[in-house]
C-alpha positions as CSV (number, residue, x, y, z in Angstrom):
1,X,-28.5,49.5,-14.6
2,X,-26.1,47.6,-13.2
3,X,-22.3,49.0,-13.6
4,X,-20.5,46.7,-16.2
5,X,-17.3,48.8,-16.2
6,X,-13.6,46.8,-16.0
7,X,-12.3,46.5,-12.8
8,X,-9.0,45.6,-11.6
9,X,-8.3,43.1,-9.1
10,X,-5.4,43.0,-7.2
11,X,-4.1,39.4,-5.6
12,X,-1.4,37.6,-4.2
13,X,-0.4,34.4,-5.1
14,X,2.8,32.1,-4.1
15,X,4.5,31.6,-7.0
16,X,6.9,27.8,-6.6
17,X,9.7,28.1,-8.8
18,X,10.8,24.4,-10.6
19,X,13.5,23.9,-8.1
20,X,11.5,24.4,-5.4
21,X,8.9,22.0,-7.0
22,X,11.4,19.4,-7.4
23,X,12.7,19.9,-3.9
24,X,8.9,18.9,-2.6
25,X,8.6,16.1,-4.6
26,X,11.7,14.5,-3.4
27,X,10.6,15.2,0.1
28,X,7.5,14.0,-0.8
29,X,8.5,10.4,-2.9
30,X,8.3,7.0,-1.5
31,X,12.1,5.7,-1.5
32,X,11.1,3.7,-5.2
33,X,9.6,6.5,-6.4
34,X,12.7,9.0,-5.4
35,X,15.1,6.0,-6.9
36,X,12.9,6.5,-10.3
37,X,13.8,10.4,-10.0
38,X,17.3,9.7,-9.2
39,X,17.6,8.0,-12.5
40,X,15.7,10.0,-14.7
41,X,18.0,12.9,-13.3
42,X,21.4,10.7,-14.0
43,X,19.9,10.3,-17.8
44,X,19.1,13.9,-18.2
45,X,22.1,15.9,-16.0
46,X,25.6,14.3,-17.4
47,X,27.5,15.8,-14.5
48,X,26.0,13.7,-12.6
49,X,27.6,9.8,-11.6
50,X,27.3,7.1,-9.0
51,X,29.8,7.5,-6.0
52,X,30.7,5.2,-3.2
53,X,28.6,5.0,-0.5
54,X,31.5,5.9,2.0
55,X,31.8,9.5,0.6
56,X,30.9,12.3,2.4
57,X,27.7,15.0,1.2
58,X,30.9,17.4,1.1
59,X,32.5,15.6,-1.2
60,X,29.5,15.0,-3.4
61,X,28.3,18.8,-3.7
62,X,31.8,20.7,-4.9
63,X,32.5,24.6,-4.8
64,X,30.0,27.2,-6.6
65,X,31.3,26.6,-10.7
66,X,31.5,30.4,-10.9
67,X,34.6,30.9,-8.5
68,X,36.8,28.5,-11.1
69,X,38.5,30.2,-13.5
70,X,38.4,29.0,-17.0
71,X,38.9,29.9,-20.6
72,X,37.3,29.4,-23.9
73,X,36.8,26.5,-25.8
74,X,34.5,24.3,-27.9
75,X,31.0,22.8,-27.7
76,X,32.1,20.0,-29.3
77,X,34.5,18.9,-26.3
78,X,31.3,19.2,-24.0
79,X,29.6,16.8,-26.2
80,X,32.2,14.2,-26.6
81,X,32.7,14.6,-22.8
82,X,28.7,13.8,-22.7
83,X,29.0,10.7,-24.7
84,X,32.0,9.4,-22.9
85,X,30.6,10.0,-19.2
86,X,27.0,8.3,-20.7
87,X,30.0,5.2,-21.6
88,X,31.7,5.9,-18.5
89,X,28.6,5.1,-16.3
90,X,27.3,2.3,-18.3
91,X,30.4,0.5,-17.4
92,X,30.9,1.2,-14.2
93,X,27.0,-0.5,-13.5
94,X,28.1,-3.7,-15.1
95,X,31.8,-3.6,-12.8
96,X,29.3,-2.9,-10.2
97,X,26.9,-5.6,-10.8
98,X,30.0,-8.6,-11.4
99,X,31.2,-7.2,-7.6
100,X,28.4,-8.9,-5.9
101,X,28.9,-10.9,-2.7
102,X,28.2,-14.4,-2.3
103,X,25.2,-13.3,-0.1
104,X,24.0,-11.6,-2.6
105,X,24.3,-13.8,-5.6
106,X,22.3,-16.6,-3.2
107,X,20.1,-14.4,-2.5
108,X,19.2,-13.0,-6.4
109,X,19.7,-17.4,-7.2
110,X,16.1,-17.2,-4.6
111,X,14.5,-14.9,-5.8
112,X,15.1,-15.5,-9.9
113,X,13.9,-19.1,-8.5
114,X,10.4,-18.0,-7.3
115,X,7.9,-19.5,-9.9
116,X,5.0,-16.3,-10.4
117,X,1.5,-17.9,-9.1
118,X,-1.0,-19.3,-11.4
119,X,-4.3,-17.2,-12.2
120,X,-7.4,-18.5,-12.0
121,X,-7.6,-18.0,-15.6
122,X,-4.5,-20.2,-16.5
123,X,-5.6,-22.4,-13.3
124,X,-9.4,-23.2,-15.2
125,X,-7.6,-23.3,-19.0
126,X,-5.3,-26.3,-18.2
127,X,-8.8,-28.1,-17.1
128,X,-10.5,-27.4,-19.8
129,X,-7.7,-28.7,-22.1
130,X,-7.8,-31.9,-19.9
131,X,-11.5,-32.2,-20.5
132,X,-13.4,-34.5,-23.0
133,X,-15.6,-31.5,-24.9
134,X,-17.1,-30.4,-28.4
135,X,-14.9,-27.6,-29.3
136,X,-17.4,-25.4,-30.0
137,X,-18.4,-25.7,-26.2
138,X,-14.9,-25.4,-25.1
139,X,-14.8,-22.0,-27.3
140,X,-18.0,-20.4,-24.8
141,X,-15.9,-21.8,-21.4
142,X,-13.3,-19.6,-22.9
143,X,-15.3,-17.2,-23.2
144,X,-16.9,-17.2,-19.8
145,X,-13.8,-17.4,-18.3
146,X,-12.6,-14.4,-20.1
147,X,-15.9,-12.8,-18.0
148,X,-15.3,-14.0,-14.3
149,X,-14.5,-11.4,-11.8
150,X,-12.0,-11.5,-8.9
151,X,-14.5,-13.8,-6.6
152,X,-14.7,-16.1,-9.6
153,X,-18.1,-14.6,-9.9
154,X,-19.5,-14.5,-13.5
155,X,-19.6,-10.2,-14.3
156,X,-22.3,-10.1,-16.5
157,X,-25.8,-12.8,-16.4
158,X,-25.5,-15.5,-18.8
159,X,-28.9,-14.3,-20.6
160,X,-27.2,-10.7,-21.4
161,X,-24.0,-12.6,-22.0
162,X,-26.0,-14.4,-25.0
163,X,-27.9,-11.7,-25.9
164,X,-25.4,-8.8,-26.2
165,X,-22.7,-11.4,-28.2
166,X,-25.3,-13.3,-30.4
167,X,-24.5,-16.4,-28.6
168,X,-27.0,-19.4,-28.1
169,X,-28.2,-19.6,-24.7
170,X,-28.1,-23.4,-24.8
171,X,-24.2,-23.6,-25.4
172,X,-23.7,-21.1,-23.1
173,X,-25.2,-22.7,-20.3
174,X,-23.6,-26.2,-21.4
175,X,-20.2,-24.0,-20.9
176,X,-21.6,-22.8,-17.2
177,X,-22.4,-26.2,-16.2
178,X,-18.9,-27.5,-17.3
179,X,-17.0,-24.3,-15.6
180,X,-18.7,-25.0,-12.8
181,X,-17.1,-28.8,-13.0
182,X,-13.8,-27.4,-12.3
183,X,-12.1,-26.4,-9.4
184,X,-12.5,-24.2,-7.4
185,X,-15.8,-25.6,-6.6
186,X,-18.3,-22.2,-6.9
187,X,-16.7,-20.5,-10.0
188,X,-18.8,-19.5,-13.0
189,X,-22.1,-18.9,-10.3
190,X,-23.7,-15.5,-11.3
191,X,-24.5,-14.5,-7.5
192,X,-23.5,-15.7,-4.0
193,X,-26.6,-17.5,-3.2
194,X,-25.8,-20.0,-7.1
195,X,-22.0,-20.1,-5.7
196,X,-23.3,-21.9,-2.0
197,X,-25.5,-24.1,-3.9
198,X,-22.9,-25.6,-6.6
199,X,-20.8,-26.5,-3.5
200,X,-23.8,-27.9,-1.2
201,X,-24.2,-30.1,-4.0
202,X,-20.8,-30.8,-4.7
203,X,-21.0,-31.9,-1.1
204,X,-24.3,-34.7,-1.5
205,X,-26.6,-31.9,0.4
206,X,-28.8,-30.9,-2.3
207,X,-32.2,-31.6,-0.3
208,X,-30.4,-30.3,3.3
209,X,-32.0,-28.2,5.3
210,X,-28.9,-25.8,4.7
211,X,-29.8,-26.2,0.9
212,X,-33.2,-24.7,1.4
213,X,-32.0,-21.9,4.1
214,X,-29.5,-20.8,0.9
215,X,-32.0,-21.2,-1.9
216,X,-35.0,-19.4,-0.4
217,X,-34.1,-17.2,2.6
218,X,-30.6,-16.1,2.0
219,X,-31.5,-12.5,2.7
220,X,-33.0,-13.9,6.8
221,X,-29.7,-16.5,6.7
222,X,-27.0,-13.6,6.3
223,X,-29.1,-11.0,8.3
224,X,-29.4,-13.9,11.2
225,X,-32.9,-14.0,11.9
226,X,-33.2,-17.4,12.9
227,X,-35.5,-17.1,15.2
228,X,-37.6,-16.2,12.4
229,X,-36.7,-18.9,10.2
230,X,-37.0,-21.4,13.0
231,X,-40.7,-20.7,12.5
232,X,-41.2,-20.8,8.6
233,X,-39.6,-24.1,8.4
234,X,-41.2,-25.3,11.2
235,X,-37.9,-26.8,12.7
236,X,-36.1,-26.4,16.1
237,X,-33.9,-23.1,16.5
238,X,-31.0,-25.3,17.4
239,X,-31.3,-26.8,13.7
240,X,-30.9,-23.9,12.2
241,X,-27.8,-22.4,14.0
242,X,-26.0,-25.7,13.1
243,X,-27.0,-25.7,9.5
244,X,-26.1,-21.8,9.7
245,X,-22.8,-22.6,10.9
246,X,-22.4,-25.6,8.5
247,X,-22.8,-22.8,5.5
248,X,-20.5,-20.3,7.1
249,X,-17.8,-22.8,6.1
250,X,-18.5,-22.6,2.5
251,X,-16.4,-20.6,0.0
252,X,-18.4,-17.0,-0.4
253,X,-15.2,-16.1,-3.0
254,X,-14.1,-19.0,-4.4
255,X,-11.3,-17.2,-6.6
256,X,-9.7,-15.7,-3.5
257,X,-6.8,-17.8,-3.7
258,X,-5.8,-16.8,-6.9
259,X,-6.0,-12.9,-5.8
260,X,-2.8,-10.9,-6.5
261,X,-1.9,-10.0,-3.2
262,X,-1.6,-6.5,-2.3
263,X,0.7,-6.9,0.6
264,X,3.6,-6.0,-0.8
265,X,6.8,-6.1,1.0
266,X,8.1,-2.5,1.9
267,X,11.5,-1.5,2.6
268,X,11.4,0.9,6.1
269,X,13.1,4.3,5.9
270,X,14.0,3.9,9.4
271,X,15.1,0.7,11.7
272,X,14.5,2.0,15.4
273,X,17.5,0.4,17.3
274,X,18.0,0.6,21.3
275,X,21.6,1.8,22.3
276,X,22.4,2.5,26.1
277,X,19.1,2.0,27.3
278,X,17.6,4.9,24.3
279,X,15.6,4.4,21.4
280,X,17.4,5.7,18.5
281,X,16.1,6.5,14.8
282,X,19.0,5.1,12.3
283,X,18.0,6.0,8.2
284,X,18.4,3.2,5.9
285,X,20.2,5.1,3.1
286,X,21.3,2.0,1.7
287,X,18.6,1.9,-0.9
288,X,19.2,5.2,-2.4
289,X,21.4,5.7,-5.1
290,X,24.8,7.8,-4.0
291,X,25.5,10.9,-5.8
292,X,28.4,13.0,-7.2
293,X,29.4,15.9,-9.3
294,X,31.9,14.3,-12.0
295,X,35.2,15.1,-11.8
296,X,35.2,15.4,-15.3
297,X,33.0,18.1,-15.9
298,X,34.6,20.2,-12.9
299,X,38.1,19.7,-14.9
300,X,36.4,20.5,-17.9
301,X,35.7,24.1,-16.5
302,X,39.0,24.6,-15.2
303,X,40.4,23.4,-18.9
304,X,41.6,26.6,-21.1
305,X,40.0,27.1,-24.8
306,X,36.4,26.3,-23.6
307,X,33.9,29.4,-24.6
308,X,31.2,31.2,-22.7
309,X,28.6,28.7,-24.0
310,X,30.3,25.8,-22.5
311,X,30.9,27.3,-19.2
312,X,27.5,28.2,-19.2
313,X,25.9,24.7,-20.0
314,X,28.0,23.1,-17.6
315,X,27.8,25.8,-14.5
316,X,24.3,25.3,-15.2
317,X,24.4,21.5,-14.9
318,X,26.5,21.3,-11.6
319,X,24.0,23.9,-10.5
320,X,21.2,21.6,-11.0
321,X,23.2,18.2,-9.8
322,X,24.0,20.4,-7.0
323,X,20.1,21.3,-5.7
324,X,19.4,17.7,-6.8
325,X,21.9,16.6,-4.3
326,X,21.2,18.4,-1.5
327,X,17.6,18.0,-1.5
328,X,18.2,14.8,-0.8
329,X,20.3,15.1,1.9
330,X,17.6,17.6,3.2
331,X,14.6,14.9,3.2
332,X,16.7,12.3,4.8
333,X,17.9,14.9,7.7
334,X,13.8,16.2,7.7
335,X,12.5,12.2,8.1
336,X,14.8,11.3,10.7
337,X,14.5,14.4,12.5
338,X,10.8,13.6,12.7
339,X,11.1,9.9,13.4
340,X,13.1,10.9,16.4
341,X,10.4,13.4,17.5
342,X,8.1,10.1,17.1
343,X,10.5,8.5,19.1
344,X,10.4,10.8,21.7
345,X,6.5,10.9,22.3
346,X,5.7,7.5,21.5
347,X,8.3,6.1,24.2
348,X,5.4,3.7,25.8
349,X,4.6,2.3,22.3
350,X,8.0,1.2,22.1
351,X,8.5,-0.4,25.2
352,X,4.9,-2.4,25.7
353,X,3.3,-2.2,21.7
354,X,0.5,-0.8,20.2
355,X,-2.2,-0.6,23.2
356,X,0.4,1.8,24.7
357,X,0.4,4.6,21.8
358,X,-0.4,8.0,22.6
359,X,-2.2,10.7,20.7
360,X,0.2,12.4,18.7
361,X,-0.5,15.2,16.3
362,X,1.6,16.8,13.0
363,X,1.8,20.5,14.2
364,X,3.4,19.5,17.8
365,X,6.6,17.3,15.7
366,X,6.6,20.3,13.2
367,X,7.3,22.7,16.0
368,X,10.2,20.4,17.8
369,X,11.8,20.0,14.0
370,X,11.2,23.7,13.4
371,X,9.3,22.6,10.0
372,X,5.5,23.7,9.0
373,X,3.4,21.1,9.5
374,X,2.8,20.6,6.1
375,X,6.3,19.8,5.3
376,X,5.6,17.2,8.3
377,X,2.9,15.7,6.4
378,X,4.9,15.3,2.8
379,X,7.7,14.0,4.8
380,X,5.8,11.3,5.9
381,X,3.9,10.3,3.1
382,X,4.6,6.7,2.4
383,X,7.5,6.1,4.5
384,X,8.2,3.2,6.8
385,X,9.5,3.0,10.1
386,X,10.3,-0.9,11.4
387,X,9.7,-0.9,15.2
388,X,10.5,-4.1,18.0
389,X,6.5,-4.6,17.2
390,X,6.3,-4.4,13.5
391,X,6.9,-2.1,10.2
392,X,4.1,0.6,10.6
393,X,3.7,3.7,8.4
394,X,4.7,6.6,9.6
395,X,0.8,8.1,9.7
396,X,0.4,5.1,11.8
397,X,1.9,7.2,14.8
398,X,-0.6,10.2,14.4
399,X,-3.8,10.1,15.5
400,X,-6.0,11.9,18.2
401,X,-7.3,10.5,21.0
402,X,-9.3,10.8,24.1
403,X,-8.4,11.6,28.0
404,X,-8.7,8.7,30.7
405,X,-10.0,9.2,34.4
406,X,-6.9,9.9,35.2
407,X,-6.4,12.4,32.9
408,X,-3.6,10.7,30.5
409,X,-4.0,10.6,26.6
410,X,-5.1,7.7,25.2
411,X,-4.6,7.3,21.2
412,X,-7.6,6.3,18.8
413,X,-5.8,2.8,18.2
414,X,-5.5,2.0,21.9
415,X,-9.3,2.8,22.0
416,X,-9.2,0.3,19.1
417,X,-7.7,-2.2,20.7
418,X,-9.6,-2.0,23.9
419,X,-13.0,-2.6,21.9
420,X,-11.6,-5.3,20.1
421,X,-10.6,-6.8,23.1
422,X,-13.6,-6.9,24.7
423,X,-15.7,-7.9,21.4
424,X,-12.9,-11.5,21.9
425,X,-14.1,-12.2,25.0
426,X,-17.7,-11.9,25.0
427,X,-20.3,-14.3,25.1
428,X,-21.5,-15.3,22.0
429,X,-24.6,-16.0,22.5
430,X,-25.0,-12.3,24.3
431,X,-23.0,-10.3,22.3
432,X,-21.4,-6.7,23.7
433,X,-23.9,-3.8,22.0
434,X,-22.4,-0.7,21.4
435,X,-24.0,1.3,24.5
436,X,-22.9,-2.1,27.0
437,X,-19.3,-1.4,25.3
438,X,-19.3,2.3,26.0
439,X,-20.0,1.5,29.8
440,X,-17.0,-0.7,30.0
441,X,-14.8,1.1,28.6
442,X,-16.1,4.0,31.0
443,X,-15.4,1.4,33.7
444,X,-11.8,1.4,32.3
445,X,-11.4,4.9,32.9
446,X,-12.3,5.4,28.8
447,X,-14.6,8.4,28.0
448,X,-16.4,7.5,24.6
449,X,-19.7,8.2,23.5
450,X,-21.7,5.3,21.7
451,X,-21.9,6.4,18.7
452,X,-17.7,7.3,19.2
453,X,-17.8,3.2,19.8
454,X,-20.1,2.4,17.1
455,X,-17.3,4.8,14.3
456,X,-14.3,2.7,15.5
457,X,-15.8,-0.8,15.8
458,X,-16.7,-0.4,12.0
459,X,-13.2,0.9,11.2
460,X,-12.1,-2.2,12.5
461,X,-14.9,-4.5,10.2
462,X,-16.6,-5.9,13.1
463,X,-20.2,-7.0,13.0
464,X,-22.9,-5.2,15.8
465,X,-23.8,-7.4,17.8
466,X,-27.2,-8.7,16.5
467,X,-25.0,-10.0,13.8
468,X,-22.5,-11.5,15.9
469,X,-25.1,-12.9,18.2
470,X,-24.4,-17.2,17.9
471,X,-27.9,-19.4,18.5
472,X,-26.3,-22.5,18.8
């Protein structure tokens, strides 16, 4: 029988005390995020405040609490200190905010000014309410819109629609009909192949031969068999590239201009400027919030009557401001550290753009900066460096790469780029396989296997070839 006895298991585990935690998720944070932090810690720690921009980290962070001397006193006067700093601050945002520059001011007049984009939703509502309809018809459009995904796609069939919301099928499909009326020309269609039909009709080419390709071989049309269709329909090859091509101009999503864009504007953590013939790494700390210990609260512990509870609360406090403080000072010497390591390797990218980047990877920056690498990687983590050839992510300058003829290092987006450019300039009608690409880029002095060619031409959403191949 099999020993069922306790036993006692010995381990080790890294135990991350709260101001350690708090000190690698300010490392960590994006400079929004660490702005969200900053204020949540102004709400919570009342010795903190807002100081000039102009004073020095040795002003902000003051001498240890516990080398003041100080006497006994009330709680009270800590609280009413609390409520008047809380006051204090409030003020000193709104002084803050009537100080603006004219600059600024013009620029806050532009941007209150920008009007937020219509939806599609709003865009289809203002046609219905144009429209001449039965009200009861105009209730299912509602309705259908309510169910139209971001292509402008219905989500669910029209036949489950009525039968999973008691609906008559006959009003619904009246709605359909009349959604489809609007613009853009395609919304309301249940698939792709009803969304090219609704605008080949739009269009006057309901009995085209582009109107039967769509209606009954959509699966050979997108796949490019033409050869193949040439033959079923009993037509030339020529005539069905050009009705191919004519289709490939139609509106596959018609609600993508209504599509809340997700290229949001990002503020860079570093600006790379050139001075004396160097590239330099200069921090943009003008977006973070500047910090101080209040003067108030370091009198307030010099003050006599206060008692051990009141020192206590506010030593611990200024303690807390204190780490709060200098862990931010500690990320922004950690990033630019690092950027100028980037810098430093990634000279070539600077001076001739992003076919000139070289393989780069965490552990080698962590040992110049005398980090771990994994402080590396949360230092990086969604910060922005703006270069003379765009704002890139940090990440963006690590990768690994492959060794040339000539035995230099070549990063995975200059491989990139070499593929790409040689997908732009071949012949359309003969288009590059992976294997022909391989051998030219061997030609170039670029080692990579096919299958290494085939990875990184799909990372970059281009088509193999028998898809790209043209007929016309």
């Amino acid at each position: 029988m099999a020993d069922q006895g306790l036993h006692q298991i010995q381990t080790q585990k890294l135990a991350i005390g709260p101001q350690m935690q708090q000190s690698l998720q300010i490392l960590q944070a994006p400079t929004l995020e660490l702005r969200q932090i900053i204020q949540q810690e102004i709400e919570v720690n009342p010795v903190l405040e807002l100081e000039a921009p102009e004073t020095s980290i040795e002003d902000a962070i003051p001498d240890d609490p516990d080398d003041r001397s100080v006497d006994d006193g009330d709680i009270d006067a800590l609280t009413q200190m609390d409520e008047e700093w809380r006051e204090y601050w409030q003020q000193s945002r709104q002084q803050t905010a009537t100080r603006r520059s004219d600059d600024q001011e013009r620029w806050q007049f532009i941007m209150d000014s920008i009007v937020a984009p219509t939806t599609l939703q709003e865009h289809l509502l203002s046609q219905l309410h144009t429209a001449e309809v039965k009200p009861q018809i105009a209730k299912q459009v509602e309705f259908l819109i309510g169910n139209l995904d971001d292509r402008g796609f219905l989500n669910t069939k029209i036949d489950d629609l009525s039968l999973h919301h008691a609906i008559p099928i006959d009003e619904l499909q009246k709605a359909k009909k009349l959604l489809q009326s609007f613009d853009p020309v395609g919304v309301g269609s249940e698939d792709l192949r009803e969304c090219l039909l609704v605008q080949l009709e739009r269009l006057g080419k309901k009995q085209s031969l582009a109107w039967r390709l769509v209606d009954q071989y959509i699966d050979d049309l997108a796949n490019k068999r033409y050869p193949i269709l040439a033959r079923k329909l009993g037509v030339p090859l020529e005539q069905i590239s050009r009705a191919a091509d004519f289709i490939s101009t139609l509106d596959p999503r018609p609600a993508q201009r209504f599509a809340v864009s997700n290229n949001n504007y990002v503020t860079p953590d570093v600006v790379v400027e050139r001075q004396g013939g160097e590239w330099i790494a200069v921090m943009t700390n003008d977006d973070l919030p500047h910090l101080r210990i209040s003067n108030t609260y370091k009198d307030l512990l010099a003050q006599p009557g206060n008692n051990g509870e009141v020192r206590n609360y506010v030593r611990d406090k200024i303690r807390s401001g204190k780490f709060l403080i200098r862990s931010i000072h500690q990320r922004q010497q950690t990033i630019h550290r690092i950027a100028t390591q980037i810098l430093k390797y990634q000279r070539e990218f600077l001076e001739k753009g992003t076919s000139f980047l070289r393989p780069l990877n965490m552990a080698t920056v962590a040992d110049e900066v005398g980090v771990h690498e994994t402080t590396v990687s949360r230092a990086i983590a969604g910060k922005y460096i703006a270069t003379p050839h765009g704002v890139f992510d940090m990440k963006f300058f690590f990768s690994h790469g492959v060794k040339t003829e000539s035995g230099d290092d070549l990063s995975n987006t200059s491989v990139k780029n070499a593929i790409a450019d040689l997908i732009k300039t071949e012949a359309k009608h003969k288009p590059l396989s992976d294997d022909k690409l391989a051998k030219l880029l061997d030609k170039q002095g670029i080692k990579v296997a096919r299958r290494t060619v085939a990875k990184y031409r799909e990372a970059l959403s281009i088509l193999p070839s028998h898809l790209r191949k043209s007929f016309s």
